[in-house]
Residue, then its C-alpha position, 0 to 999 in steps of 0.5 A: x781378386x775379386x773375381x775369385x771371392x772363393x780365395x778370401x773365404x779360404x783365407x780367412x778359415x786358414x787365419x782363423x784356424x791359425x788364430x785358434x791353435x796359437x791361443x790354445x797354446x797359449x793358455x796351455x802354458x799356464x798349466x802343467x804339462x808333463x810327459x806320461x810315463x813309459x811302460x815299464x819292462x821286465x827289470x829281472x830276466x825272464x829265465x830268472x827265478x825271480x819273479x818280476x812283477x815290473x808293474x808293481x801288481x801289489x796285490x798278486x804279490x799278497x796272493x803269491x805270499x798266501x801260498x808260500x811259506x818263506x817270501x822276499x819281496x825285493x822293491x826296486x826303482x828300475x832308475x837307481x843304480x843300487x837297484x840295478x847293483x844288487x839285482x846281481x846279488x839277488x839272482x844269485x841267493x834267488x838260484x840257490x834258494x829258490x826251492x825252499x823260498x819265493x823271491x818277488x820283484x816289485x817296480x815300486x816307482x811306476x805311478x800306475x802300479x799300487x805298490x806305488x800307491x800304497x807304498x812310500x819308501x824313502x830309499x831303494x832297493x827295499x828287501x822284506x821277508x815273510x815267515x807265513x803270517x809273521x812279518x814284514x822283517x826288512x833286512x838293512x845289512x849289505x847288498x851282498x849275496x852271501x849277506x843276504x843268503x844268510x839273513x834269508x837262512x836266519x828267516x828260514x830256522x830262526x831257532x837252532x835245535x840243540x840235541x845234545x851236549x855237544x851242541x850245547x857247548x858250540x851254542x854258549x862258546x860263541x861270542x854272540x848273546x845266546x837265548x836257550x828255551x827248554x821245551x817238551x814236545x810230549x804234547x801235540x802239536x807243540x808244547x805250551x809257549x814253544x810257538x810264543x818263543x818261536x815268535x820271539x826269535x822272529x821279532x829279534x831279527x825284526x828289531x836287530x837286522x844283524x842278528x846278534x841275539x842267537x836263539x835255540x830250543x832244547x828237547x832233552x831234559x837232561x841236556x837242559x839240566x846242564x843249565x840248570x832249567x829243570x821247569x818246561x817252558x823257561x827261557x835261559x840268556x847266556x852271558x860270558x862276563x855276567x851271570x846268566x839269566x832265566x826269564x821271570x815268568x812271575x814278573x813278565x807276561x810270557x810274550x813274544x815281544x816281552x822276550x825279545x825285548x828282555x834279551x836284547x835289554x840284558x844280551x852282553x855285547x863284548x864285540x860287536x860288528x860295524x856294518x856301515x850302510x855307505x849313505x849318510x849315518x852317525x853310526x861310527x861317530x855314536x860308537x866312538x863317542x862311547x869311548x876308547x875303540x879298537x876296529x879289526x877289520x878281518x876278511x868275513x864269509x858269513x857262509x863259512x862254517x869256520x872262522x879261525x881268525x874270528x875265533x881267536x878274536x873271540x877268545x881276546x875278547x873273553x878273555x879282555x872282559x873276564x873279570x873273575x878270575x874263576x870263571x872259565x875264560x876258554x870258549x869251551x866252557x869246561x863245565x856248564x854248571x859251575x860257571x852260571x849255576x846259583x852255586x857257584x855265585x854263592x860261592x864266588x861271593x863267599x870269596x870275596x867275603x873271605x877276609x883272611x885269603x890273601x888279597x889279590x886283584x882276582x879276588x877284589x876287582x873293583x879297582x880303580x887307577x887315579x893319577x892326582x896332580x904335580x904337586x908344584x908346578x915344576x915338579x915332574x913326578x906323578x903321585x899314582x894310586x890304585x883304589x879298591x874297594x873292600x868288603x869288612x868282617x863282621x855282618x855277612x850280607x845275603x847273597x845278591x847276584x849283583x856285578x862283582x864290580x858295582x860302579x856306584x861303589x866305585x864313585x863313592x871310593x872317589x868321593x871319599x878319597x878325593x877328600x882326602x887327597x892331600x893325605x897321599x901327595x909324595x914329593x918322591x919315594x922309592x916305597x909303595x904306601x897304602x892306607x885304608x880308610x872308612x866307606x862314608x856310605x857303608x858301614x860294611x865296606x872299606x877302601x884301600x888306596x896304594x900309592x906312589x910318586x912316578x918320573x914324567x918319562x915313566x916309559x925309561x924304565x918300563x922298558x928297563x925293569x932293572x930300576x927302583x922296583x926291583x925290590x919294591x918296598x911297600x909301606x903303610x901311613x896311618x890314614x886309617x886302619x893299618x892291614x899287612x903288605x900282603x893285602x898292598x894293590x900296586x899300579x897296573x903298569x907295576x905289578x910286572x914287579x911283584x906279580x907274576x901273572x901280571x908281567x907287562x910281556x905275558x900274553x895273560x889280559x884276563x879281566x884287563x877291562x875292569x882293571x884300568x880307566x882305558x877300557x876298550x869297545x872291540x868293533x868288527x868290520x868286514x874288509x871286503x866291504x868296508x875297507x875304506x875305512x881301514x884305509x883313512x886310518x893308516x892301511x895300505x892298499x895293497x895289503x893282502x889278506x886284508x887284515x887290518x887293526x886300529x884304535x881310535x881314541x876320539x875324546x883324545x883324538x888320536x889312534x894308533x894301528x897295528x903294525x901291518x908287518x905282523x900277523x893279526x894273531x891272538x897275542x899281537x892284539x894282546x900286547x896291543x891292547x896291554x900297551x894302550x891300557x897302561x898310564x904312560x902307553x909305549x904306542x906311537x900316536x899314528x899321524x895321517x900323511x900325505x902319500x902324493x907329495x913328491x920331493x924334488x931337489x930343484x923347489x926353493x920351497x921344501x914341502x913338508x908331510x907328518x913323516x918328515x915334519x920332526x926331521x926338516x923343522x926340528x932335526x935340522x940346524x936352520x931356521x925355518x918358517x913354516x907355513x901351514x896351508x889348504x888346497x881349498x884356501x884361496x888366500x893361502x894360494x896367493x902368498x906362493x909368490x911371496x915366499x918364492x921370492x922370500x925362499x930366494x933372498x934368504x941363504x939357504x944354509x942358514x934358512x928353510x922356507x918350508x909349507x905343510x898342508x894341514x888337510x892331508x897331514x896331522x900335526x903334533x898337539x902343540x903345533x895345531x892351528x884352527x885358521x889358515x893361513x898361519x905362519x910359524x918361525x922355528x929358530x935354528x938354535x930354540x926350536x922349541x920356542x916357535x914364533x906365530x907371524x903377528x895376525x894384524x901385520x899384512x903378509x908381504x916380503x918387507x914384514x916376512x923379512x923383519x919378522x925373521x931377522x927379530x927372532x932369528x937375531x934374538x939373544x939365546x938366555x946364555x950368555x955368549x962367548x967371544x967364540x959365539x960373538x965371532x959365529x954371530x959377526x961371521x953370520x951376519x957379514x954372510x947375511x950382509x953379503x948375501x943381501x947385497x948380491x940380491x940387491x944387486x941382482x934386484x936392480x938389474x930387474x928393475x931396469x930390465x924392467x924399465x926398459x920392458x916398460x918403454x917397450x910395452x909402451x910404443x908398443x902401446x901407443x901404435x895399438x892404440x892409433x891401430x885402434x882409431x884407425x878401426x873405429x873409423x872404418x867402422x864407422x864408414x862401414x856402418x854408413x855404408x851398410x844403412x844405405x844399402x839396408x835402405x836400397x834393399x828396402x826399396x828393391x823390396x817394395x818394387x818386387x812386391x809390387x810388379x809381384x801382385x801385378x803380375x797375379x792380376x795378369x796371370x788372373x785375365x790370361x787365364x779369363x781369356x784362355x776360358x773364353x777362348x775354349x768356349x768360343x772354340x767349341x761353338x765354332x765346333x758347334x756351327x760346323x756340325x750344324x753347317x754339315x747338317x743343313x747341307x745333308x738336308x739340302x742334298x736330300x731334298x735335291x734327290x727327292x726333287x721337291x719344288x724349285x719354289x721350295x728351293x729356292x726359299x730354302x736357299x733363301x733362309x740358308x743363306x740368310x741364317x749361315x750369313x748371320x752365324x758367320x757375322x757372328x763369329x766375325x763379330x766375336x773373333x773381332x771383339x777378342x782380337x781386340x782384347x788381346x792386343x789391349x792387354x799386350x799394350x797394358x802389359x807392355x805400358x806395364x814393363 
């Protein structure tokens, strides 16, 4: 090694270099390291009509749209997998409208691109449409295509032109809040406001992704004359239940914003759609918290030029929210200008002020239906009345055009009779008493209360008319001014008696919503999006169509659904409503159950589901104790054991040991529980009376079977016959022989138990000298194993050591290997010097030069080649000699 300096010099680099790399990885960890992007691709194929701008090149999209008229921008994540879902559904719109409308990509998740600089999404895909300059309008709804076809149609003719009356007609018949702008286009380019209502059209898709507010133009004077817009310019909103209004001009700037945000404010919703995004959201929970809820799920093409089903659904809902009887319920509108007309609200409410006409619900709607309390507490009648508010003769107000059913009055009307509610309590009555009294609050106006005493079990004779009110006989106290029987408003759910138009079997539900207190919210979904839903509150799954109705009560907390047997029809969501709005409702409370349990005869515990709770718990003639358990309740999995054991010492003829799983099936109101586990016992012969398990006992078999023989032992309140105590002592000698069977096979356990132990236990005591045995050969081994670790140590040092010895002789082997080349090419050297004295020497021998001459030649030839081969004598010695010293080194060495 010291020989060769050069190696030390490269190996103090290589170490350096090392050194250096170690300490830049070392402080490289201290930052953040990160992995640059991938090139984004093409997420659309290039053959697409789409075009996709997968580096996110904002700014050539906003080229793109300066040249268009009608732009969709799609942004897109190319990770997320709705992206990649509705990249399907926007090639398919894209190739149907690709002629008529610009559809644009944009990767708005590549860090390079500026859409993802200037754009900050919080959900992908984003869909957003542009009519020219106006925009963006984001569309919310499902990423279906015919969805978004029709929204991007809706883009496209946000004003529907109606030319004639016919057109009209179809325009105000639908279920949707129309808007109605009369323009003449007389002037060029565009009449004064028409682009202003254009924009307003444009601002209501903007605000209300669903577009529920429809928005048209009319050109013809007389046509808008059916309307009664005489003036150009003005704007009329169409309502079915409500008057109609026309925008006031004089009141409100003629803005597009103000339009759109005056048709949304006064649009009549009397059915609405549910379009449910799929993520997280309080859309369904904010609607039914408004009240009552009936969902009809219907197959829905929004493509369709026709919906029959829908339109007879419409027709329900006219007809449901119809409260003056005048008015045209049809969707056809028979005549235009009676119906929204100042006229005709004139001359309803000249009607209503009538006093001499005969009094009928059409003719006084605000009504309202109060149920006042037991008047003892074992009392099971009702006293039900029905209150109405009147209008007085004498001063005739001016006409307001104000609702025919003003809710203020109506809680006035309750203010008054609450005050005198002790007046109307009945103890029982065939007869119908009204009474009139006195408006605290108006001097113009009176009320009139009809009430009478109803059973507890009203449903008997609903469905029995033959009863009490066959004949009704009406009558009037003296709580106030007396008026004849003919002015006597009845219940709702008896008008069946004496009015005819309001039989409990016609398919007549005009004006139903404001005459009861269970006024429903019509709601729509579309089942092929969302029939999941419908599933969760009671749909089969292979229902076909898919056709689907429910009403959800949720401060009740209850809902009944249409019997999927019949057709959803106009009159079968009649009767469905008429049922729900009576006091005493005839419909079955639908209880959610549980369709994976599967019955099997050999379980010594019976489960129990929401179809079979009432047969196995109060049907059945045995004692049963029920427990009430979870599959995510881990302590409720822990007793299974103990009531196998109880469901086999108890006699099965006398007893059921039964379990309900409460997150899968819904329980009656009196038998709900708010903490699992719990535990009830239903005597055989009081099963009314259920017993709680006591929550301070711990839950084993000694505590289970003293809490079942206490109650089930427990006298009934009758007194008991000699033939009652024979059943008693037959019973109990049947338990007692029972118990004593179960004792007797429990000790024929226990002592095939004891000999199991004695068993286990040799078999315990040779595992364990097994397992002293082991330690000690682990022990050896682990000596064993530390002095071959330490001979290996040795054997390693003695390696390395005759390992550098040897690179120290391959080191000389190779200084000896140059010396021996060197001296070969001397010898070479002398012998061609030796050839060229000879070569001289014959020369001088020809040309015959002197002998004297010669001779000293000689002389010094002889001289030189003598000392040249001392020379070589000498070196061949001296290597000889180290040759034969380095062998003996080497042999000294092994």
């Amino acid at each position: 090694m010291a020989r060769r300096p050069e190696l030390l010099c490269g190996a103090a680099i290589v170490l350096g270099c090392a050194f250096l790399v170690a300490l830049k990885v070392t402080c490289s960890r201290a930052k953040d390291v990160t992995m640059p992007a991938k090139v984004p691709v093409n997420f659309f194929s290039t053959r697409s009509p789409v075009i996709d701008l997968f580096r996110g090149q904002l700014d050539y999209a906003e080229q793109l749209r300066q040249d268009s008229e009608i732009v969709l921008y799609f942004f897109y994540a190319p990770w997320c997998g709705q992206s990649i879902a509705a990249r399907e559904e926007i090639e398919h719109v894209a190739s149907r409208l690709s002629d008529q409308v610009l559809f644009v990509a944009v990767n708005c998740w590549w860090n390079q691109g500026k859409c993802r600089k200037q754009k900050h999404f919080f959900y992908f895909p984003v869909i957003h449409l542009y009519h020219r300059s106006f925009g963006p309008i984001e569309y919310k709804g499902p990423m279906s295509a015919v969805y978004i076809e029709k929204f991007v149609r809706r883009v496209m003719t946000p004003l529907l032109y109606i030319s004639s009356r016919s057109k009209l007609l179809d325009f105000l018949s639908n279920y949707e809040p129309g808007v109605v702008g009369f323009f003449e286009f007389n002037a060029s380019p565009q009449p004064p406001g028409y682009l202003t209502f254009f924009t307003s059209a444009l601002h209501s898709l903007k605000k209300d992704y669903l577009g529920t507010v429809r928005f048209g133009v009319i050109t013809d004077k007389r046509v808008a004359e059916e309307i009664s817009l005489v003036h150009p310019g003005s704007v009329y909103l169409h309502r079915h239940a409500n008057t109609s209004l026309i925008y006031p001009k004089d009141i409100m700037n003629f803005t597009a914003e103000n339009i759109c945000k005056w048709a949304l404010e006064n649009r009549e919703m009397l059915i609405r759609w549910l379009r449910p995004h799929g993520g997280k959201s309080l859309l369904l929970n904010n609607e039914l918290k408004k009240g009552p809820a009936l969902l009809i799920f219907i197959p829905y093409n929004p493509l369709a030029e026709i919906h029959p089903l829908l339109d007879e659904i419409t027709k329900v809902a006219l007809e449901y929210h119809k409260c003056n009887k005048s008015q045209a319920a049809e969707p056809d509108l028979q005549h235009l200008g009676d119906s929204d007309s100042p006229a005709f609200d004139s001359s309803v409410t000249d009607a209503h002020l009538k006093f001499s006409e005969p009094f009928s619900i059409a003719k006084y709607p605000c009504c309202n239906t109060v149920v006042l309390p037991q008047w003892h507490s074992i009392s099971r009648t009702h006293n039900v009345c029905e209150l109405c508010v009147n209008q007085t003769l004498g001063v005739k107000p001016n006409k307001v055009h104000v609702p025919h059913c003003n809710f203020l009055e109506i809680e006035a009307a309750l203010d008054s009779f609450y005050l005198q509610e002790h007046t109307f309590y009945q103890v029982i009555s065939n007869t119908i008493e009204c009474s009139n009294f006195l408006s605290f609050y108006s001097p113009f106006s009176y009320y009139t209360a009809c009430c009478r005493t109803v059973n507890r079990h009203f449903l008997s004779f609903i469905s029995s008319e033959k009863t009490i009110f066959q004949t009704p006989k009406v009558a009037f106290s003296s709580h106030g001014k007396k008026d004849n029987t003919q002015f006597s408003i009845p219940h709702i759910e008896d008008r069946n008696c004496f009015i005819p138009d309001l039989n409990i079997s016609s398919t007549n539900i005009t004006g139903l919503s404001c005459r009861t207190n269970k006024t429903l919210n019509l709601y729509l979904l579309d089942s092929n999006l969302f029939w999941i839903y419908a599933e969760r509150l009671g749909a089969s799954r292979s229902t076909h169509p898919k056709e689907f109705a429910a009403i959800v009560d949720l401060k009740e907390e209850v809902h009944y659904v249409l019997d999927q047997n019949t057709s959803l029809v106009g009159p079968t969501l009649e009767n469905f409503i008429k049922n729900f709005s009576v006091l005493y409702s005839p419909l079955k409370r639908h209880l959610v159950d549980d369709p994976s349990v599967h019955f099997h005869e050999q379980h010594v515990i019976t489960e129990v589901t929401t179809n079979t709770f009432h047969e196995i718990v109060f049907l059945s003639a045995k004692n049963v104790l029920l427990l009430y358990y979870a599959q995510w309740c881990g302590f409720c999995a822990s007793l299974n054991h103990i009531f196998i054991q109880l469901a086999r010492l108890l006699p099965p003829d006398s007893f059921t040991v039964a379990r309900i799983d409460v997150t899968r099936n819904d329980l009656p109101w009196e038998f709900m529980t708010d903490r699992l586990p719990t535990i009830l016992f239903f005597p055989h012969q009081r099963k009314e009376q259920s017993v709680k398990f006591p929550e301070d006992f711990s839950v084993n078999l000694p505590n289970l079977l003293k809490f079942i023989l206490h109650h089930s032992s427990l006298s009934s309140s009758e007194p008991c016959t000699k033939e009652c105590l024979h059943k008693e002592s037959v019973l109990q000698q049947g338990h007692i022989s029972h118990l004593e069977r179960e004792i007797q096979k429990l000790r024929s356990e226990i002592s095939a138990l004891h000999q199991a132990h004695d068993q286990l236990e040799a078999q315990l005591s040779e595992a364990r000298r097994e397992e002293q045995r082991l330690q000690q050969q682990k022990h050896t081994l682990e000596k064993q194993h530390k002095t071959l670790q330490l001979h290996s140590e040795q054997l390693q040092a003695t390696y390395d050591q005759k390992n550098q010895e040897l690179l120290e002789m391959a080191e000389k082997l190779q200084e000896l290997a140059d010396a021996s080349e060197n001296l070969l090419k001397e010898n070479a050297l002398l012998r061609i010097l030796v050839a060229a004295r000879g070569g001289k020497l014959q020369s001088k021998d020809e040309t015959k030069e002197p002998l004297q001459s010669e001779q000293t030649f000689s002389e010094d030839n002889d001289i030189s080649l003598s000392t040249a081969t001392a020379t070589l004598e000498e070196k061949r010695i001296d290597n000889i000699d180290i040759i034969e010293t380095e062998h003996s080194s080497g042999n000294r060495t092994e």
